[in-house]
C-alpha positions as CSV (number, residue, x, y, z in Angstrom):
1,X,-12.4,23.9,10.3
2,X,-9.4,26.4,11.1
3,X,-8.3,29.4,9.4
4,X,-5.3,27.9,8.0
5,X,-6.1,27.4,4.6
6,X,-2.8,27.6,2.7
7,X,-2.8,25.5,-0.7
8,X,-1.2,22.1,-0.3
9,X,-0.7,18.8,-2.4
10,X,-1.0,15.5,-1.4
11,X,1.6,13.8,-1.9
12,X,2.6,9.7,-1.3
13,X,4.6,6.9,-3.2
14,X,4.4,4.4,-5.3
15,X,3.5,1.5,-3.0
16,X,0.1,3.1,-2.8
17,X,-0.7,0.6,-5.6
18,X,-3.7,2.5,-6.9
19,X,-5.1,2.3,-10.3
20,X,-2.8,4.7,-12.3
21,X,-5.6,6.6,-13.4
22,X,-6.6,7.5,-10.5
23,X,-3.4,9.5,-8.9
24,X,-4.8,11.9,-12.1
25,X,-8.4,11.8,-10.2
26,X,-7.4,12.8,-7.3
27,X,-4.6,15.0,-7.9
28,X,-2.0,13.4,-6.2
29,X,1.6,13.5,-7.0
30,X,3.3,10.1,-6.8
31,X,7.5,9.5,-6.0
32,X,8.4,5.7,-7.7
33,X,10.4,3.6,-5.7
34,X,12.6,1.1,-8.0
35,X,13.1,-2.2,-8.8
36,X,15.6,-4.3,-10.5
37,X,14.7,-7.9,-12.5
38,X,16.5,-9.7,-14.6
39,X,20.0,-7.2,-13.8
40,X,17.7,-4.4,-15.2
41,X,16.6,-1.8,-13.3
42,X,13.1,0.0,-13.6
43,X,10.8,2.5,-12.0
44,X,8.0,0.8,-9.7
45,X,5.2,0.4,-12.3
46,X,6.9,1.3,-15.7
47,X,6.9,-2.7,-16.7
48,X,3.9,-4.1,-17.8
49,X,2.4,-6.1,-14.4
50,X,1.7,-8.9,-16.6
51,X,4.9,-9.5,-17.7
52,X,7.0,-8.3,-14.6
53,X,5.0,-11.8,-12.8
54,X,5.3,-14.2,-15.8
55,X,9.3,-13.2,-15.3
56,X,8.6,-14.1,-11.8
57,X,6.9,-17.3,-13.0
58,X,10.4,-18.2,-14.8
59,X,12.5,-18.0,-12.5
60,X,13.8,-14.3,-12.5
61,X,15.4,-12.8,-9.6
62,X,14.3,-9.1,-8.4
63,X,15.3,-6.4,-5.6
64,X,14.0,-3.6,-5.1
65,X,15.4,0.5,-3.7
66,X,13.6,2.8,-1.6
67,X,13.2,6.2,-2.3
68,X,16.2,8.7,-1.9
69,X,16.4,11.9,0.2
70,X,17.8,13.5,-2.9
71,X,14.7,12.2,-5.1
72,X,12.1,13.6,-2.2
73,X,13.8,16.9,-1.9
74,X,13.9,17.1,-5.9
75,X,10.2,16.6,-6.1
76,X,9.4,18.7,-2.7
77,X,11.2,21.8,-3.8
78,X,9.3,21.9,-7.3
79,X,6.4,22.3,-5.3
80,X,7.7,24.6,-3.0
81,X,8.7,26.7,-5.9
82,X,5.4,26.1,-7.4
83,X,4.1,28.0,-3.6
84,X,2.4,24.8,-2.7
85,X,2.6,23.2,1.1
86,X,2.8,19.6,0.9
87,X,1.6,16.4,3.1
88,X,3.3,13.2,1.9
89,X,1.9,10.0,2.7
90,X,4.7,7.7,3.2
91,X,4.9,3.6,2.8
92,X,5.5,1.7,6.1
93,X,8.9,2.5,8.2
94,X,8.2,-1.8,9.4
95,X,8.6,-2.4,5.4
96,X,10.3,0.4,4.0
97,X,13.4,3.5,4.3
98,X,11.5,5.6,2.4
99,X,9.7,7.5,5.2
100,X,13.0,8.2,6.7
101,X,14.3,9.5,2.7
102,X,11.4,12.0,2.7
103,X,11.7,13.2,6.5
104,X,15.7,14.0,5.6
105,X,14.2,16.0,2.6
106,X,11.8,17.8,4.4
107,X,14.5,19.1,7.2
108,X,17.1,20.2,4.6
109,X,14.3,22.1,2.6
110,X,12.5,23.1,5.9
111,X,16.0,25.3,6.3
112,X,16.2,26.5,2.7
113,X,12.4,27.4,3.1
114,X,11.9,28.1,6.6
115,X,8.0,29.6,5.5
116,X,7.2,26.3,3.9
117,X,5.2,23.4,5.4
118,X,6.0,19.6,4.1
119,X,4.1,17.1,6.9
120,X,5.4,13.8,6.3
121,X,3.3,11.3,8.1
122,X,4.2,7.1,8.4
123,X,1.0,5.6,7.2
124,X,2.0,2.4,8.6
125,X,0.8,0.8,5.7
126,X,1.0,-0.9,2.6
127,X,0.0,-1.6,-0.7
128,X,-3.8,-0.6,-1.5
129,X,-3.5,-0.5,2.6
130,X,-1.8,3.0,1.8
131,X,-3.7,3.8,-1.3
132,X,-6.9,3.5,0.8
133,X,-5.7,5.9,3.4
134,X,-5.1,8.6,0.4
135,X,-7.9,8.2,-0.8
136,X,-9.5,8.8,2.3
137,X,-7.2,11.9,3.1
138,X,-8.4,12.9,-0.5
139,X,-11.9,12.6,0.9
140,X,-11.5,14.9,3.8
141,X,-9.1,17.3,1.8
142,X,-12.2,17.9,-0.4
143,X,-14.3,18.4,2.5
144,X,-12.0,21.6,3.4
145,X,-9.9,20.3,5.6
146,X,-6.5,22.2,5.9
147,X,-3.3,20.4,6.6
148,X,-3.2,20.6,10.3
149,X,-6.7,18.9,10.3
150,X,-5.9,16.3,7.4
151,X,-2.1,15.5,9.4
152,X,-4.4,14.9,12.3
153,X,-6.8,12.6,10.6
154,X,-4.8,10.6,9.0
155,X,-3.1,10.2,12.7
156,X,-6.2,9.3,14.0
157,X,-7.2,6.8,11.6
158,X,-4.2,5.1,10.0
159,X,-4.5,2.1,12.2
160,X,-7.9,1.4,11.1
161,X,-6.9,0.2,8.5
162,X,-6.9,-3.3,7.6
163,X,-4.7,-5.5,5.9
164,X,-5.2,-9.2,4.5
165,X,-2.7,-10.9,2.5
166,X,-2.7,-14.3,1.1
167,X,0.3,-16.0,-1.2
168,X,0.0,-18.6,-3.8
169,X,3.7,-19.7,-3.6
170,X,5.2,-19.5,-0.3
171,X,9.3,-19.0,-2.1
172,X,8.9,-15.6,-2.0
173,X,8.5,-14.7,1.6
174,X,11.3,-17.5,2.3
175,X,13.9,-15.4,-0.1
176,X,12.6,-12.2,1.7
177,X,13.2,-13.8,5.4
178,X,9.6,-13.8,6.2
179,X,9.4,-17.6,6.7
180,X,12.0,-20.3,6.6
181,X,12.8,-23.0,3.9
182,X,11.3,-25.5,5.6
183,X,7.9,-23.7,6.4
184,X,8.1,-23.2,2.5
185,X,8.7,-26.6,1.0
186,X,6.5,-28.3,3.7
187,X,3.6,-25.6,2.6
188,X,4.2,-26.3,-0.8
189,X,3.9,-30.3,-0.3
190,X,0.8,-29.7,2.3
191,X,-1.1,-27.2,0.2
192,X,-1.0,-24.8,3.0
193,X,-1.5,-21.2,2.4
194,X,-1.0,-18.5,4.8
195,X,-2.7,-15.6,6.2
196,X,-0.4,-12.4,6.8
197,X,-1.8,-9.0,7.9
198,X,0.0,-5.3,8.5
199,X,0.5,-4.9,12.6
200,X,0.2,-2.0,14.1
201,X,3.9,-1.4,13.8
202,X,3.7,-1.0,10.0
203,X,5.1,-5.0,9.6
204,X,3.8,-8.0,7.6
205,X,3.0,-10.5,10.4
206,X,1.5,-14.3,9.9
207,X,-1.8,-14.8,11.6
208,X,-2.7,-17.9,10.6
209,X,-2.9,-20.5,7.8
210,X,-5.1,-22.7,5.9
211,X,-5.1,-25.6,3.5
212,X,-6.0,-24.6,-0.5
213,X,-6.2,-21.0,-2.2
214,X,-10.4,-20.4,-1.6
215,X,-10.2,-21.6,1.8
216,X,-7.6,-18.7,2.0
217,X,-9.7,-15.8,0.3
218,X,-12.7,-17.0,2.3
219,X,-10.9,-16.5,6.1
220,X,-9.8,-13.4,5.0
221,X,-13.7,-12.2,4.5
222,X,-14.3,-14.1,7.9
223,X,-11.8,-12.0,9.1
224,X,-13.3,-8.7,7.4
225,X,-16.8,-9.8,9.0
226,X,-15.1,-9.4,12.6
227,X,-12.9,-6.7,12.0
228,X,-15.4,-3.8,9.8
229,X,-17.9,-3.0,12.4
230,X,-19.0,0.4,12.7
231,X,-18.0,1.3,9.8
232,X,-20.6,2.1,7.5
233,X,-20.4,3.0,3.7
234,X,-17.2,1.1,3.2
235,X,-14.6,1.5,0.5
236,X,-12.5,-1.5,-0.1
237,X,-8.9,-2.3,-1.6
238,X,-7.7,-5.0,-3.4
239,X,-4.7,-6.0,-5.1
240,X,-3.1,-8.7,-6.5
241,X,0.1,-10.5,-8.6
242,X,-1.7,-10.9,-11.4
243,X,-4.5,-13.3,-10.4
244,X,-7.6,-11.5,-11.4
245,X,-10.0,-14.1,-10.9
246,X,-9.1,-14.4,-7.5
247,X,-9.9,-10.8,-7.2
248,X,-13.3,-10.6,-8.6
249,X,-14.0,-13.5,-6.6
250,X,-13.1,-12.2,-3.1
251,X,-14.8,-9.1,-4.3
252,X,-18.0,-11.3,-5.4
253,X,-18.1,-12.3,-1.5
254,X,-17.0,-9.0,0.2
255,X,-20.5,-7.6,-1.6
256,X,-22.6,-10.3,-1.0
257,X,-21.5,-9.7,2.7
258,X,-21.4,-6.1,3.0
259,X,-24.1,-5.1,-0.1
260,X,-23.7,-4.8,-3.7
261,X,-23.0,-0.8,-3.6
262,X,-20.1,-1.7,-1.8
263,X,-17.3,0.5,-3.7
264,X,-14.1,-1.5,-4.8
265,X,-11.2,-0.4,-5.9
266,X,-8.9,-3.5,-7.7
267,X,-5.1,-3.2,-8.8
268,X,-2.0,-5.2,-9.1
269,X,0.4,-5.3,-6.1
270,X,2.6,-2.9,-7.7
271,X,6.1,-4.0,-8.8
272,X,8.1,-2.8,-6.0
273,X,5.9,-4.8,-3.4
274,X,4.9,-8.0,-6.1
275,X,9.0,-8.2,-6.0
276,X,8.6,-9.2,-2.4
277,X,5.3,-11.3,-2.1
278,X,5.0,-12.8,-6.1
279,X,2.8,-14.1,-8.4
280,X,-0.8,-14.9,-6.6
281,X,-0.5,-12.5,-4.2
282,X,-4.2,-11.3,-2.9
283,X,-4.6,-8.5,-0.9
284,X,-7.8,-7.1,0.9
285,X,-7.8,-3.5,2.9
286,X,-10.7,-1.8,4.4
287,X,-11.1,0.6,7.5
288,X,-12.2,-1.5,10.7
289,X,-12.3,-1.1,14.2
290,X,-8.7,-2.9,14.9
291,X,-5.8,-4.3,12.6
C-alpha cells in the first residue's frame, strides 16, 4: 500500500439499493435521488416499497430526478469541513445525470478547497449492481487501501460486474422508451419475458427473451454459470419490485449452483429505479469475468 493514508469516506447514492441497514454497517454516506407518484414527490426510499408497487399495481404514474450539483456540494462540503477526503460512487452516466451533478460539485469545491480530495468515479452500474461494487470498495477500504488504490480498484473492476434483469410486465420499459408498444402488448399476449443486462457503457440492453416468469429466473442462473468463472468466494446481489418469492427462489438455485455458503445480499429495487422497471422486477448481480 502507499503512504497516502489521509481519512476518507465512501460515499455513493441511492440507486445502490442496499439493505438500509447496511449503509450504517459499512459507514457509507448515502445522497437520495427523488421520485414523484401520484403528483407527490418523495425521497428515493422514504415510501414504504410495499406500497410504492401496489400504487404501481393501480395504475399510478411516477417520474423520477437525479441528484443536483447543489445537493452533492451540500453534502461534500460537510465532510470537507468535517476534514474528511471523499470517494463517491456514482449510479450509471448510460441511466442517470447524477454522476455529472456530483463531478460539477466536486470542481466548484475543488476551488473553494483546493487541499481537499473528492474522486468521483462512474460505476457504470446499477441497482444492487452498484451496491455490490461498494461493498466491495468497502472490502478493500478495510484492507488499508487509501484512495488512490481504492479509485484504482474500483476502475479495474467495475466491469466485472454483472447485471441480470427480468420484468414481470413489460408496460413499464415501453413508457420508459426501452421497448415499443407493440413488443409490449404482443409480450403480454405471448407470455414472453425478457432478459435485460447493464452493457459495458453503463445502459440497460435486451439480450434475450423467454416464454413464462421461471423460465426467465432460470436463464439468468444459465447465464451466471457462464459468466462467474474465476471468481471464487462469490458475493451475490439481488433485488426486486416486490416479489420476494421470486427472490428466494433464484437465490435457492444460485446456491445449489455455486454452494450453500454462498453470501446473498436481497433488497427491493429501490424506488427511484422500481419507477422505471415496476412491480416484478428481479435482478441478479455478481462479479464475473465479462458483462
Amino acid at each position: 500500500m502507499s503512504d497516502n493514508k489521509r481519512k476518507y469516506i465512501l460515499m455513493s447514492d441511492s440507486t445502490c439499493d442496499l439493505p438500509p441497514e447496511l449503509y450504517s454497517q459499512l459507514g457509507v454516506t448515502i445522497l437520495k435521488l427523488s421520485f414523484e407518484i401520484d403528483g407527490q414527490s418523495h425521497s428515493d426510499g422514504d415510501m414504504d416499497y410495499h406500497e410504492f408497487y401496489d400504487k404501481m399495481r393501480n395504475g399510478s404514474l411516477t417520474k423520477t430526478s437525479q441528484i443536483s450539483p447543489a445537493q452533492a456540494e451540500a453534502a461534500f462540503e460537510k465532510q470537507i469541513k468535517n476534514g474528511l477526503d471523499i470517494l463517491y460512487l456514482s449510479f450509471s452516466s448510460g441511466l442517470s445525470g447524477t454522476f455529472n451533478s456530483t463531478s460539477m460539485a466536486r470542481d466548484n469545491l475543488l476551488e473553494k478547497y483546493p487541499d481537499a480530495r473528492i474522486v468521483c468515479i462512474d460505476s457504470l452500474c446499477a441497482s444492487t449492481g452498484e451496491g455490490l461494487l461498494l461493498y466491495k470498495a468497502w472490502e478493500k477500504m478495510c484492507e488499508g487501501y487509501d484512495i488512490d488504490e481504492l479509485a484504482r480498484w474500483i476502475e479495474e473492476n467495475k466491469l466485472h460486474v454483472c447485471h441480470l434483469f427480468t420484468v414481470d410486465d413489460l408496460v413499464y420499459l415501453q413508457r420508459g422508451g426501452r421497448i415499443s408498444k407493440v413488443t409490449a402488448v404482443a409480450g403480454a399476449i405471448l407470455g414472453i419475458k425478457p432478459i435485460l443486462h447493464v452493457d459495458d457503457e453503463g445502459r440497460l440492453v435486451a439480450i434475450g427473451k423467454v416464454r413464462g416468469r421461471k423460465q426467465s429466473l432460470n436463464k439468468i442462473i444459465d447465464l451466471m454459470c457462464e459468466r462467474i468463472e474465476g471468481y471464487e468466494n462469490p458475493i451475490i446481489g439481488i433485488s426486486h419490485g416486490d416479489c420476494w418469492g421470486d427472490a428466494d427462489y433464484i437465490a435457492e438455485l444460485a446456491r445449489r449452483k455455486l454452494g450453500q455458503e454462498t453470501k446473498v445480499i436481497t433488497s427491493y429495487v429501490g424506488t427511484v429505479i422500481g419507477a422505471h422497471s415496476g412491480p416484478g422486477t428481479l435482478a441478479f448481480f455478481f462479479m464475473g469475468d465479462k458483462r
